[in-house]
TORFIVEX-386889 format. One record per residue (C-alpha): residue number from 1; residue in three letters; z negated, y negated, x. Coordinates in pm, 1 decimal, padded with zeros to 6 digits. Example, Ala and Ser with C-alpha at 12.3 -4.5 7.8 and 13.67 -1.06 7.14 Angstrom:
  num  residu        pz        py        px
    1     ALA  -00780.0   00450.0   01230.0
    2     SER  -00714.0   00106.0   01367.0
This chain:
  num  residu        pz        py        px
    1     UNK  -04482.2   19283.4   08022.7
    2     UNK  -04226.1   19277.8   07715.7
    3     UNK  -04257.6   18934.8   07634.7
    4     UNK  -03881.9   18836.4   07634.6
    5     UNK  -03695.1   18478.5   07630.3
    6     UNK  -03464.4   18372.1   07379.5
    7     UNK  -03093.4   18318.6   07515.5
    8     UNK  -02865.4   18399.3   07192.5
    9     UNK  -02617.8   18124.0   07267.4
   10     UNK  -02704.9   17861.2   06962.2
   11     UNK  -02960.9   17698.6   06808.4
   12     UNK  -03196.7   17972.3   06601.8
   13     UNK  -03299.2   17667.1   06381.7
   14     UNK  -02938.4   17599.3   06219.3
   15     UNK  -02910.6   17961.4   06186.9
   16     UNK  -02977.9   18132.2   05841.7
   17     UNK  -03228.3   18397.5   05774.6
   18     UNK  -03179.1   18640.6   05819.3
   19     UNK  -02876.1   18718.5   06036.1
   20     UNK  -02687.2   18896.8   06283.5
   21     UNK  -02580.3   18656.7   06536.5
   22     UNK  -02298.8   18806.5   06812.8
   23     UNK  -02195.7   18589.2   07085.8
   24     UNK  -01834.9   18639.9   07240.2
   25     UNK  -01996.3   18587.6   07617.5
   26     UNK  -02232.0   18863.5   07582.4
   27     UNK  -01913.1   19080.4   07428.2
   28     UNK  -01709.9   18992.2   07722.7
   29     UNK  -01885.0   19109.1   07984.7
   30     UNK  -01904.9   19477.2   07799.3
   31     UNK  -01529.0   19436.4   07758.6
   32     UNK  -01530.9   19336.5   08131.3
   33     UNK  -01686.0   19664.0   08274.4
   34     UNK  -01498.2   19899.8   08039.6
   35     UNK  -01148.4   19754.2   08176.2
   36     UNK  -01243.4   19807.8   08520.1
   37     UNK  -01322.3   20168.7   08437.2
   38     UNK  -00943.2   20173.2   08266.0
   39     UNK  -00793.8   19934.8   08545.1
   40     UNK  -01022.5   20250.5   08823.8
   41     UNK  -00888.1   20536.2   08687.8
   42     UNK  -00607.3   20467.7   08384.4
   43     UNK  -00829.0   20657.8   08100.0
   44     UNK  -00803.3   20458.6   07741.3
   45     UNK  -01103.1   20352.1   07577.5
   46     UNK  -01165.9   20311.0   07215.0
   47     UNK  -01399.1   20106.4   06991.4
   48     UNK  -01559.5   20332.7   06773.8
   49     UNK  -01566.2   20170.4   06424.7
   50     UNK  -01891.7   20426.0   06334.0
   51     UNK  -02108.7   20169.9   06603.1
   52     UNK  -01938.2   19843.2   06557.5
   53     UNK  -01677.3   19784.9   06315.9
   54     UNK  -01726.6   19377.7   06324.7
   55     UNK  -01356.4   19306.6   06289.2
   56     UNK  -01389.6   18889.7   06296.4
   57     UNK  -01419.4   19025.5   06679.9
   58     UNK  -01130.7   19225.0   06681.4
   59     UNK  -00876.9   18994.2   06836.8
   60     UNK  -01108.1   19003.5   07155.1
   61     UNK  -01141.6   19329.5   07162.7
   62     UNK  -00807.4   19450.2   07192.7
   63     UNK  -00732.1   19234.5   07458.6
   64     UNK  -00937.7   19513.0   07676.6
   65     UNK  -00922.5   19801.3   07474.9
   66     UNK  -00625.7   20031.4   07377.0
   67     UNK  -00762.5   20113.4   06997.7
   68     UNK  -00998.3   20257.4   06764.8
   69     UNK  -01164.8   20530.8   06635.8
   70     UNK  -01216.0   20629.8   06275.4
   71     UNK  -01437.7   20907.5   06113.3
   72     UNK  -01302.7   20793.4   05714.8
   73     UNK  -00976.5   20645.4   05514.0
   74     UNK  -01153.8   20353.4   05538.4
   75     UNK  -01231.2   20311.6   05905.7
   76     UNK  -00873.3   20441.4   05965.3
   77     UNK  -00727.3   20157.3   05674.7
   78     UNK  -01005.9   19866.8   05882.5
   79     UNK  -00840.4   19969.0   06227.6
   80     UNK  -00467.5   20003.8   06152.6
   81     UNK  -00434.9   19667.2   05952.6
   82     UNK  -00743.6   19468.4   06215.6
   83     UNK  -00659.9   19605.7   06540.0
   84     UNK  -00335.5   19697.3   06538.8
   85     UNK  -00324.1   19905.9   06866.2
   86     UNK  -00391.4   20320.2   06869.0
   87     UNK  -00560.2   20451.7   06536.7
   88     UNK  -00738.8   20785.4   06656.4
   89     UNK  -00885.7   20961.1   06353.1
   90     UNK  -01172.5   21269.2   06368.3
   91     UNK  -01355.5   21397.1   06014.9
   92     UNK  -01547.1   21679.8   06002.7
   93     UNK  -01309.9   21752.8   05658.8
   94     UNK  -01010.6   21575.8   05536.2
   95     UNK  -00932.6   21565.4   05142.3
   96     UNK  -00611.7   21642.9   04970.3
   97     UNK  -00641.0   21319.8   04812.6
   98     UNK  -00651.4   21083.0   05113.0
   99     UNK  -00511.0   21248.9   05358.5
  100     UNK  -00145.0   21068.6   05328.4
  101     UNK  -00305.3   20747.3   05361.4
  102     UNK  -00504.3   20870.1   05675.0
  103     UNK  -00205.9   21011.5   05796.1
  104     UNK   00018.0   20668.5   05743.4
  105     UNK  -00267.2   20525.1   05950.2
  106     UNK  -00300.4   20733.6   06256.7
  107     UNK  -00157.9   20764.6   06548.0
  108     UNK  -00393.6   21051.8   06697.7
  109     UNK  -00583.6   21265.7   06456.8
  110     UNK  -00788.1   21523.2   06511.4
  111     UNK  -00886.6   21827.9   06327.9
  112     UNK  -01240.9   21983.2   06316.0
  113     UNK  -01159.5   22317.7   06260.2
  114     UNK  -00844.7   22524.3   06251.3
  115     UNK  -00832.8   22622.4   05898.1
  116     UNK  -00786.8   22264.5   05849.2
  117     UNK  -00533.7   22235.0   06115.9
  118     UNK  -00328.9   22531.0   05933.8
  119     UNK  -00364.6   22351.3   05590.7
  120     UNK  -00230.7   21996.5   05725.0
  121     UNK   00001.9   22104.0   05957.1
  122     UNK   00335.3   22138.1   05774.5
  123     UNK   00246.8   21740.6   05620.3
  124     UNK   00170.2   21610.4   05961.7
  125     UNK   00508.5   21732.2   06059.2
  126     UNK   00690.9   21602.9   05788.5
  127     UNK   00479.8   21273.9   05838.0
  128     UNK   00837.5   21061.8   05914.7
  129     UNK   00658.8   20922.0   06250.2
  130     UNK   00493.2   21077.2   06605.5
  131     UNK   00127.8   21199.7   06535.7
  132     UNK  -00046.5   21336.1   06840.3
  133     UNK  -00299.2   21622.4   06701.0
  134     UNK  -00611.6   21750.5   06871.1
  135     UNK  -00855.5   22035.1   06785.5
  136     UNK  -01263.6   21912.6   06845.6
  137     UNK  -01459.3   22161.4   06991.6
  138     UNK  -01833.2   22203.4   07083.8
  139     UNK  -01920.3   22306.4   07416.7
  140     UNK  -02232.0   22436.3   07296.2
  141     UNK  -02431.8   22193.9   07551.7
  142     UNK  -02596.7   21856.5   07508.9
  143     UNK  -02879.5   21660.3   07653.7
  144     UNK  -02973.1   21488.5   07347.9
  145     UNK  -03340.0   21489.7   07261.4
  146     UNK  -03269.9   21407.7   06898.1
  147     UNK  -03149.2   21619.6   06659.0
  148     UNK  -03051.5   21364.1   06387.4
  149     UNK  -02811.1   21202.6   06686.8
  150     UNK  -02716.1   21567.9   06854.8
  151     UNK  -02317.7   21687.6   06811.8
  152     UNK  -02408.1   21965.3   06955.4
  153     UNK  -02726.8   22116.9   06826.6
  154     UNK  -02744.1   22476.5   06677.9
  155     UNK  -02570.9   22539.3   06372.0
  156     UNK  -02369.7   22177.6   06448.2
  157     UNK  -02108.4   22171.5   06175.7
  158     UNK  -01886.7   21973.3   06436.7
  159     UNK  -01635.1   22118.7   06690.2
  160     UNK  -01502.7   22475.4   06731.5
  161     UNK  -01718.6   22681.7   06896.7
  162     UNK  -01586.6   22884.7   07156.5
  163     UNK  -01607.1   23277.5   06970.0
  164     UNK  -01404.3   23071.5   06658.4
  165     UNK  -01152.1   22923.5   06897.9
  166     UNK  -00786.1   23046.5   06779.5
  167     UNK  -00562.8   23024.8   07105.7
  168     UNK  -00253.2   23176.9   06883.3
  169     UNK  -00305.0   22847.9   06664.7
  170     UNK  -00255.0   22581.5   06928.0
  171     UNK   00111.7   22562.1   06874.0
  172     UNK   00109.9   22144.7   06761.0
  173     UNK  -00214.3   22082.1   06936.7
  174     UNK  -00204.7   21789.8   07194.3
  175     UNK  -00533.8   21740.8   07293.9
  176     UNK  -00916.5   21851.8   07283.1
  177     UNK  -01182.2   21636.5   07178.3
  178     UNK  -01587.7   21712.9   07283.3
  179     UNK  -01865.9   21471.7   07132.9
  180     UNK  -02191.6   21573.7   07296.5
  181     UNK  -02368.5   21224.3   07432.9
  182     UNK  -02605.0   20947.5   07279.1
  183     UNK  -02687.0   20643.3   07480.3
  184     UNK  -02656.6   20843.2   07767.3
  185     UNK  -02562.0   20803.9   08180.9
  186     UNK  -02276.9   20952.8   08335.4
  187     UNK  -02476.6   21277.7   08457.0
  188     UNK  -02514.7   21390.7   08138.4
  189     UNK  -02107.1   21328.0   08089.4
  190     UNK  -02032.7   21488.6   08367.9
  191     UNK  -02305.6   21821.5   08321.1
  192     UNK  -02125.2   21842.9   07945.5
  193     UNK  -01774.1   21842.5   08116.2
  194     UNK  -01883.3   22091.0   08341.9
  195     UNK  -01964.4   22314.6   08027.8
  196     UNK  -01620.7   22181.3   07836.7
  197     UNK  -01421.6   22307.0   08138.8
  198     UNK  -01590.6   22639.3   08174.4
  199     UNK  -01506.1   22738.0   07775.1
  200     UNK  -01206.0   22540.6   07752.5
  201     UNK  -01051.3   22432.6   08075.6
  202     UNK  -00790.0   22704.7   08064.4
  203     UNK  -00624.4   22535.4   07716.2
  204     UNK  -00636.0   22199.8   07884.0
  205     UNK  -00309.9   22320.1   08099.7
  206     UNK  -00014.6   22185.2   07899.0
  207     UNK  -00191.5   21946.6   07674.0
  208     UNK  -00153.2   21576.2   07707.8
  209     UNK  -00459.6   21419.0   07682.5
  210     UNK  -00805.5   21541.1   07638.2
  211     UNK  -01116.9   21264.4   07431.2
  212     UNK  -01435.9   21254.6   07598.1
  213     UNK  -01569.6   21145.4   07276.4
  214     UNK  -01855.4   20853.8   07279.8
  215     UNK  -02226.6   20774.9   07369.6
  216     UNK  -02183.2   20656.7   07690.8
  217     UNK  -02377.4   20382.6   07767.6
  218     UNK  -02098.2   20265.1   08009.1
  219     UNK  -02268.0   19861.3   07930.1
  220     UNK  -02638.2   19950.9   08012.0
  221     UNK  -02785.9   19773.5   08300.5
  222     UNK  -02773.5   20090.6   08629.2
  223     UNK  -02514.0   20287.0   08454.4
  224     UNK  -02364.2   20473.5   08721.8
  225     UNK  -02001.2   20376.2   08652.8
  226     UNK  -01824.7   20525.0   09018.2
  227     UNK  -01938.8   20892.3   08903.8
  228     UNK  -01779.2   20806.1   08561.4
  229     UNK  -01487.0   20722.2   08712.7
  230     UNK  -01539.0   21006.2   08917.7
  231     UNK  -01545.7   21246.9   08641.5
  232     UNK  -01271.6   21131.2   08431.0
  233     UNK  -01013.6   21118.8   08747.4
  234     UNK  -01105.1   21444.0   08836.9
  235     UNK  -01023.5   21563.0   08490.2
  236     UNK  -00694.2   21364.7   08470.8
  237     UNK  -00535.5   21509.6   08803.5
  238     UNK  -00651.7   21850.3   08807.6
  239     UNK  -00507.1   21936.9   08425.8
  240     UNK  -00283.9   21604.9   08374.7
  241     UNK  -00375.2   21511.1   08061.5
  242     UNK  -00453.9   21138.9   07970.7
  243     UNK  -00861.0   21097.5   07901.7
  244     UNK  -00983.0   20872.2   07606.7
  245     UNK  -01324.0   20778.6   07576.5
  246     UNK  -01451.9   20621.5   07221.3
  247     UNK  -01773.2   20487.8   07289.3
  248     UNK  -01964.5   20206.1   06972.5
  249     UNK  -02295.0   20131.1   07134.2
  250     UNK  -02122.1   20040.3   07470.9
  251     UNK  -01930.0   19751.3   07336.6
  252     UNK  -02194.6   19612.4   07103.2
  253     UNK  -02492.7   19656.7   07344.3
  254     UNK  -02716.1   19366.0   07408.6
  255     UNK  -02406.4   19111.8   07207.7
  256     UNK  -02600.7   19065.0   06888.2
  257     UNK  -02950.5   18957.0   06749.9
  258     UNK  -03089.2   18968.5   06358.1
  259     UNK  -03290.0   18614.3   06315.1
  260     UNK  -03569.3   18645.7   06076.5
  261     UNK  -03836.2   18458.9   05904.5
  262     UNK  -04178.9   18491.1   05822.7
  263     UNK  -04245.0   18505.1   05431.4
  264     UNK  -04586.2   18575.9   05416.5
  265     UNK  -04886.1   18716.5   05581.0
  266     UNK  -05128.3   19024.2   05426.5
  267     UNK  -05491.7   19170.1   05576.7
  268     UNK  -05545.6   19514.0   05515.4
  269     UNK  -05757.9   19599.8   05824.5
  270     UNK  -05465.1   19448.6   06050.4
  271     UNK  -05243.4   19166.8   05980.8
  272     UNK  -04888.2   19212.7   05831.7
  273     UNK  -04620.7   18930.0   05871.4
  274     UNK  -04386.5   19031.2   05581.9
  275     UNK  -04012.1   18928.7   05711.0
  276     UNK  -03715.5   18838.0   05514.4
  277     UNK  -03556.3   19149.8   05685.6
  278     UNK  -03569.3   19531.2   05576.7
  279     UNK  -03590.8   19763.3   05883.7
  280     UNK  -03449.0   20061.7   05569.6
  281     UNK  -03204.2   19816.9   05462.1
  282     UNK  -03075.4   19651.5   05787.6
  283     UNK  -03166.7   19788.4   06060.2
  284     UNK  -03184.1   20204.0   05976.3
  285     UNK  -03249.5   20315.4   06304.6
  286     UNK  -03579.5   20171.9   06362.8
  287     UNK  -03652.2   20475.3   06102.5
  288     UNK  -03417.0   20733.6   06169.1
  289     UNK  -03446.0   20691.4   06550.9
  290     UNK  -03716.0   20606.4   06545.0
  291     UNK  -03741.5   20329.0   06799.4
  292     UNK  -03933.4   19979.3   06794.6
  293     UNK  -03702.1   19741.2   06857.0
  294     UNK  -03692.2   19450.3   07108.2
  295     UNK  -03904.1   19121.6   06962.2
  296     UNK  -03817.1   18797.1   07160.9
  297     UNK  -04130.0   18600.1   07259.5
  298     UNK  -04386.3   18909.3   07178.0
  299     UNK  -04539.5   19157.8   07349.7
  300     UNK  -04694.0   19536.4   07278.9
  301     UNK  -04978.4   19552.4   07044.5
  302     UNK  -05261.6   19412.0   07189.7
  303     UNK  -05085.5   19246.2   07533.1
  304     UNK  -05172.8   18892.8   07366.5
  305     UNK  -05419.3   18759.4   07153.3
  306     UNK  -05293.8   18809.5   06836.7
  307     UNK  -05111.8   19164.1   06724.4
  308     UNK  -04955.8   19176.1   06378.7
  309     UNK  -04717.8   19496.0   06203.6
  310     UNK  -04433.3   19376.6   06105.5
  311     UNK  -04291.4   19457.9   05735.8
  312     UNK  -03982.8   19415.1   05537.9
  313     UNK  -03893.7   19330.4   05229.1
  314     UNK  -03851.6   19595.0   05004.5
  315     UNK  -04108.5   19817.5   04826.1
  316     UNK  -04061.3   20141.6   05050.5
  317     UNK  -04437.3   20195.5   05151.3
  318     UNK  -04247.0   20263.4   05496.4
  319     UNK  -04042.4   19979.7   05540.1
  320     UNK  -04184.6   19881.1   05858.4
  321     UNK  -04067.1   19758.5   06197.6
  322     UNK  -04324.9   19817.7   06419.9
  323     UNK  -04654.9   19643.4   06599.6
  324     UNK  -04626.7   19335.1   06828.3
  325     UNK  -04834.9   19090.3   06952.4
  326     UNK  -04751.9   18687.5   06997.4
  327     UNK  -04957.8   18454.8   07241.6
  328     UNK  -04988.9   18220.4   06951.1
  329     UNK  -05055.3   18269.2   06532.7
  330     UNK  -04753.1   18382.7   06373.2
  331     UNK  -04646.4   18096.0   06088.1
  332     UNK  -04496.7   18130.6   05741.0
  333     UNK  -04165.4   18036.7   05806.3
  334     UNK  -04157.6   18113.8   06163.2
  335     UNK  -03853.5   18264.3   06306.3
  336     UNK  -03831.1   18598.4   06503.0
  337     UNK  -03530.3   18739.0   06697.2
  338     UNK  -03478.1   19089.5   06734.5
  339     UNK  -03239.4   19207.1   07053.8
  340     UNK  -02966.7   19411.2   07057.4
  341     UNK  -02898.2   19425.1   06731.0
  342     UNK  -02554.3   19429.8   06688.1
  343     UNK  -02392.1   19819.0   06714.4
  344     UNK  -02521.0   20079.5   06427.6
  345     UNK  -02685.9   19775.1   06264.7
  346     UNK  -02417.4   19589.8   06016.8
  347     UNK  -02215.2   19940.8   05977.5
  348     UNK  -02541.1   20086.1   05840.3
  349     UNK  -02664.7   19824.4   05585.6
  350     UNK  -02755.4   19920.2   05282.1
  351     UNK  -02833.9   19676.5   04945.9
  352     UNK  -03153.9   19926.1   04881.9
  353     UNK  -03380.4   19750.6   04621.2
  354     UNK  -03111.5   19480.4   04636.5
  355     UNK  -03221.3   19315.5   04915.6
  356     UNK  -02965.8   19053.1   05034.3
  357     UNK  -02751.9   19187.5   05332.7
  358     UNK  -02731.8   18975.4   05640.2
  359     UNK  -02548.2   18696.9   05732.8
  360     UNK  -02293.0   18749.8   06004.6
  361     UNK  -02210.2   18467.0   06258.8
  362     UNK  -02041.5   18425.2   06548.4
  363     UNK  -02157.4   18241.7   06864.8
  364     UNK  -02058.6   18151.8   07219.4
  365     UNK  -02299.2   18081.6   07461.5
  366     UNK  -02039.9   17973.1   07672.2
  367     UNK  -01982.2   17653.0   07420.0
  368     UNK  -02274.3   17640.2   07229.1
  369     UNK  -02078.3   17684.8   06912.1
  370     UNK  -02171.5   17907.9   06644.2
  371     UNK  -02009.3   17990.0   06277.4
  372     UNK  -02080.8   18187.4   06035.3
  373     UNK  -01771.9   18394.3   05938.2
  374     UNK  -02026.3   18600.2   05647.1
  375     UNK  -02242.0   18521.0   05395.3
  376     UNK  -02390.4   18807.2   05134.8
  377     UNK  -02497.7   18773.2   04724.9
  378     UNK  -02554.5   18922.4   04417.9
  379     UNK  -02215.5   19040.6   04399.0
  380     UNK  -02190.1   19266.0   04656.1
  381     UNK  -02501.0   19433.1   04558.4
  382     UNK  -02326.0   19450.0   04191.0
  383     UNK  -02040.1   19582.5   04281.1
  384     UNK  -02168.7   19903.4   04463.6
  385     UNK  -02295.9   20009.7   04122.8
  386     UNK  -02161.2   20056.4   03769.6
């Protein structure tokens, strides 16, 4: 049985369509189990901005967490002047152009390949402040069963691999950073280590800290959080280097919903409940994933009486979100909740066919009390075009 209850801390009614709604409870129980992993074993853990870069939530954040992690100028600009603690920065290529500003930014920053390393170098060192430098590398093993979401597929343009590591190059280097998960346990963190340490373990010995990169679902219900702990501790004392994590998904997971309405309903052999939501435009992994997201209050296609697809609002043929059923007729006007919809979700929006972004609002269940810190119009569709 899917057929979920609403519990999104306010009243859906006063809330406008559609929206993501976050509530600070929900976020501080995630911030809750990812201190107790620092408090266990003294790692560092990161928000990565690439998952959830909601910075009206920043201030709780950083309470728990030590910093953030940037792929982009802009990620590095939104943590060093919102959060204000350590600004770790990974591209797969830096430009000539930005790089000072990345640079004034960071406080770790790692380098995807060592050509770039050897073209940045002398600037880093003349930076005027301490930058801690790191070299990723792929371990050349990953569990993930997608290839859109997979670091470390064949050809992956991300990481060193071992043959193209340049030992005679590491003079600078502080640390080694491996990205291999996605939404995964702490077996498959603790296989990809295993794989890490046997091409790499050797240059661990004299650096200072070593990034476990992110998709660990550290958050999820049954995560198995003592061999985590495990893992990293074992790393920590046997080559004493510091371990960061930088998971997204794990601090947004299960803190945010998008509210919907019902605009209309169409019959073309099934029924289709068009929503004033886009699953291309705001919600992008429901596509890419692909993945049919939770539905509060419905059920799989044909589990109740009445099964509808539901379809957003722009013109791609394929904007749709999936097939649910609803123990009662669907309304125009209704409103649906989607779950989880909070990490890789407002990072990913898109004004595609100018469809209005989102509303953002903030909510504690704890209270009752809800606000909402972002509204969306014509101009920011206007202004990403010329």
């Amino acid at each position: 049985m899917s057929h979920k209850v609403i519990n999104i801390g306010c009243d859906i009614s006063q809330v406008p369509t559609p929206s993501y709604v976050c509530d600070r409870a929900s976020l501080a129980r995630n911030l809750a189990i990812l201190g107790q992993v620092q408090q266990r074993t003294g790692c560092r853990i990161l928000l990565a901005l690439k998952g959830f870069a909601m910075f009206s939530l920043f201030g709780q954040i950083r309470e728990v967490l030590h910093g953030a992690s940037a792929s982009s100028l802009s990620e590095a600009r939104l943590a060093a002047e919102e959060f204000g603690r350590e600004v770790h920065v990974y591209a797969p290529a830096y430009s000539d152009e930005e790089f000072g500003e990345i640079l004034g930014c960071a406080d770790h920053l790692v380098f995807n390949s060592f050509r770039q390393w050897a073209h940045f170098k002398d600037r880093v060192a003349g930076a005027g402040k301490k930058v801690s430098c790191g070299i990723r590398v792929n371990p050349q093993y990953s569990e993930v069963d997608v290839d859109l979401y997979n670091p470390c597929g064949r050809f992956s343009r991300l990481g060193v691999v071992r043959d193209q590591f340049r030992p005679e190059l590491l003079e600078g280097i502080e640390g080694l950073h491996f990205h291999a998960l996605c939404e995964q346990d702490a077996d498959a963190l603790e296989h990809t280590v295993a794989a890490f340490e046997e091409k790499f373990g050797a240059f661990l010995h004299g650096m200072q800290w070593v990034n476990f990169g992110g998709g660990h679902h550290i958050t999820r219900e049954g995560y198995d959080i003592d061999r985590l702990c495990a893992t990293i501790s074992r790393i920590q004392e046997k080559y004493g280097v510091r371990v960061y994590l930088e998971p997204g998904e794990a601090i947004g997971l299960n803190i945010g919903v998008l509210v919907t309405r019902v605009m209309d309903i169409v019959e073309n052999e099934m029924a289709t409940a068009i929503l004033d939501t886009s699953a291309t435009a705001h919600m992008p992994d429901v596509l890419e994933m692909p993945y049919r997201p939770v539905l509060f209050g419905a059920g799989e296609p044909g589990e109740f009486a009445h099964t509808y697809r539901l379809g957003g609002l722009s013109c791609l043929a394929g904007d749709v979100i999936g097939d649910y059923s609803f123990p009662e007729p669907l309304r125009i006007g209704q409103r649906l909740v989607f779950g989880d919809m909070a990490h890789y979700t407002m990072v990913k929006t898109t004004t595609f066919n100018g469809v209005r972004l989102p509303s953002i609002v903030v909510c504690d269940s704890r209270t009752g009390e809800s606000k909402v810190v972002r509204s969306f119009g014509y101009e920011d569709y206007k202004s990403r075009l010329s």
